[in-house]
N, C-alpha and C positions, 0 to 999 in steps of 0.2 A: 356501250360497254366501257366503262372506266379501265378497271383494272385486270391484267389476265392471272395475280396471282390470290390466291384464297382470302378471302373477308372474313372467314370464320375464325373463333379462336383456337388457338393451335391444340389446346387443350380437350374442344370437344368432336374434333374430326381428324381421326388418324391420317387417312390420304393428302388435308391439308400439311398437314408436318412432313411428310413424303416428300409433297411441294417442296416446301420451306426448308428442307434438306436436317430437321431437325430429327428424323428418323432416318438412318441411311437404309439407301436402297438403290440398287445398282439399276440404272432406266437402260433398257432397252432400246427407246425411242425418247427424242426431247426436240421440240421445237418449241417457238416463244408462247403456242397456247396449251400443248399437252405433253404427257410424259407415258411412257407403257413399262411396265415391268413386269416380272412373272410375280401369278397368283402364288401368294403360301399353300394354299390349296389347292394343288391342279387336283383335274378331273378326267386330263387327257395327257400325254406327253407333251404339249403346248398348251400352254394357259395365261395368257399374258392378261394384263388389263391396262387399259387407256381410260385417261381420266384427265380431263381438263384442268388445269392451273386453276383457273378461278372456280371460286365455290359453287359449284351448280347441285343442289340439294335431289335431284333427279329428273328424267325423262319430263315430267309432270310440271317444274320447273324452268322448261326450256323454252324462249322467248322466239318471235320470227326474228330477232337480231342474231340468235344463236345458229343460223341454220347454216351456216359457214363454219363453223367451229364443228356443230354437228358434222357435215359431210367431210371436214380434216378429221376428224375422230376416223371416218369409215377408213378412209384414205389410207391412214399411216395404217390399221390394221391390215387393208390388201398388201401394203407395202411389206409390212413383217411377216406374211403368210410367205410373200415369196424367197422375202432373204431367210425363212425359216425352214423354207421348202416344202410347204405344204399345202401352195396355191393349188399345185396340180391333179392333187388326189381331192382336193377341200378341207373345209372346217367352216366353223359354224360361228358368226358374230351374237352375243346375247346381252341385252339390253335388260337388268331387271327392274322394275319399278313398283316402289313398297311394299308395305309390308309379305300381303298374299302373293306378287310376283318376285318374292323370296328377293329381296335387296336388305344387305347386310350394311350395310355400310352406307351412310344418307351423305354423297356425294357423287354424282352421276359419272356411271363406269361401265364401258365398254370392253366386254370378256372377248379375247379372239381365242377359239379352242380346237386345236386339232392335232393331228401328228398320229392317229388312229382311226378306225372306222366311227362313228357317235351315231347312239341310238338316243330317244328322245322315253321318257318315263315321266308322264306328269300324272300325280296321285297327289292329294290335299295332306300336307305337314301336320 
């Protein structure tokens, strides 16, 4: 791993510019490989997303080097559930990857969702 911050250009990946502080967004969470902030579209009373610094294009893209970055992903989301308060009751980590596992955005992100009960509804888009 070279670098921890985005290789893409800033132009064709929004969460890079996130990164790159070219679009402000107030991070919930930041250490020197990821950053969490709330979804524009929650789904739940909590909806944050973690997302790696450098350009990881998704799940499908992740390397055995990444498996440390991978498990700081999980990590700092337990970490927000509880200073968010929602360890106790739960919530739900969602990983999506391409197109048919409904990923919007081609830069690998970690949804932490809860602060409600969550029921699951999977039907084809």
């Amino acid at each position: 791993m070279s670098s921890v911050t985005c290789q893409m250009s800033s132009a064709s990946c929004i969460f890079c510019q996130i990164v790159k502080k070219e679009i402000p967004k107030d991070f919930v969470y930041e250490d020197s490989e990821i950053v969490a902030f709330e979804d524009i579209h929650p789904v739940a009373p909590v909806h944050i997303l973690i997302i790696p610094k450098r350009h990881i294009e998704s799940v499908n893209e992740l390397q055995k080097e990444d498996r440390e970055l991978a498990g700081n992903m999980i990590l700092a989301a337990k970490g927000l559930a509880r200073k968010l308060k929602i360890s106790q009751d739960g919530y739900k980590l969602l990983f999506r990857t391409g197109k048919h596992g409904g990923q919007e955005v081609e830069h690998l992100h970690l949804h932490l969702i809860g602060g409600a009960k969550l029921y699951e509804e999977i039907r084809p888009i």
